[in-house]
C-alpha positions as CSV (number, residue, x, y, z in Angstrom):
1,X,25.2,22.9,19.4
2,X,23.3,25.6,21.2
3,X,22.8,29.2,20.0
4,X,23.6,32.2,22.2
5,X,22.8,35.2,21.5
6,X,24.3,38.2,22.6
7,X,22.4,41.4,24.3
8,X,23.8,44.7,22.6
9,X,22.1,47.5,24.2
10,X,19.9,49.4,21.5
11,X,19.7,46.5,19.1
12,X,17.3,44.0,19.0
13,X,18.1,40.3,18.7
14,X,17.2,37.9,16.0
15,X,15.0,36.0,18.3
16,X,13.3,38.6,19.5
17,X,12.5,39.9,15.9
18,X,12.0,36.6,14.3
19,X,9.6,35.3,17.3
20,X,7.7,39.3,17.5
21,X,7.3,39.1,13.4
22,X,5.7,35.5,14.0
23,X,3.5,37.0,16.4
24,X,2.3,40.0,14.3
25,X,1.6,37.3,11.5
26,X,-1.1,35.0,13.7
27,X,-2.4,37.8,16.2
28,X,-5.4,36.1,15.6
29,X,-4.2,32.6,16.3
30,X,-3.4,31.0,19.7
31,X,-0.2,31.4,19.9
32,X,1.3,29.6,23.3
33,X,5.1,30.2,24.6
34,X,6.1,26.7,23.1
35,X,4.8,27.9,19.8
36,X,7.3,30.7,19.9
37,X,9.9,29.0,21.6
38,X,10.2,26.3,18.9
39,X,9.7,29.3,15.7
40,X,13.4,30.7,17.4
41,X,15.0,27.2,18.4
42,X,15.1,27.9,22.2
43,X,13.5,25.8,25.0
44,X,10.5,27.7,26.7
45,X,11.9,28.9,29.8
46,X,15.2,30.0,27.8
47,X,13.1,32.1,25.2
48,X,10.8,33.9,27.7
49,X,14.1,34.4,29.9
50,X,15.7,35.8,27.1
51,X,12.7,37.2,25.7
52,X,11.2,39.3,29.1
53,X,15.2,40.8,29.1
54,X,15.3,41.8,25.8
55,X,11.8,43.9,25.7
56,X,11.1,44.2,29.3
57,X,7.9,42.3,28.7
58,X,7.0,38.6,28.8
59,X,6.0,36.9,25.7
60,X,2.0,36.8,26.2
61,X,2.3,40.3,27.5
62,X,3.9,41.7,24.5
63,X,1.4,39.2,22.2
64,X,-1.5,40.9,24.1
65,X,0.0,44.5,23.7
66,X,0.2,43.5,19.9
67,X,-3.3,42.5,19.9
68,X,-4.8,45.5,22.0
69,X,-2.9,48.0,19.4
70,X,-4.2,46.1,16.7
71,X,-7.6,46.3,18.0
């Protein structure tokens, strides 16, 4: 059964947040797309799809913006 997830402007979906929180745990780690993509139950093209529309960023571009503002 797949999961779809729907796009309300101004929220942020449980994907985004679960796979962004996974990120901000192992900034130090290397993380890859399939990483991510399996943490949120999506295949790798569907979660950066869905993740580069829901922030406007692609997933290693947001995981290196996370690292830079860490750093």
């Amino acid at each position: 059964m797949a999961r779809r997830e729907t796009l309300v402007e101004g929220q942020t979906p449980d994907f985004v947040a679960s796979a962004a929180g996974l990120m901000r745990e192992n900034l130090g780690a290397a993380l890859t797309i399939a990483d991510l993509a399996d943490h949120v139950g999506y295949s790798r093209f569907h979660f950066s799809r869905l993740f580069s529309g829901a922030t406007g960023q692609p997933p290693m571009e947001y995981l290196a913006a996370l690292r830079f503002a860490e750093a």
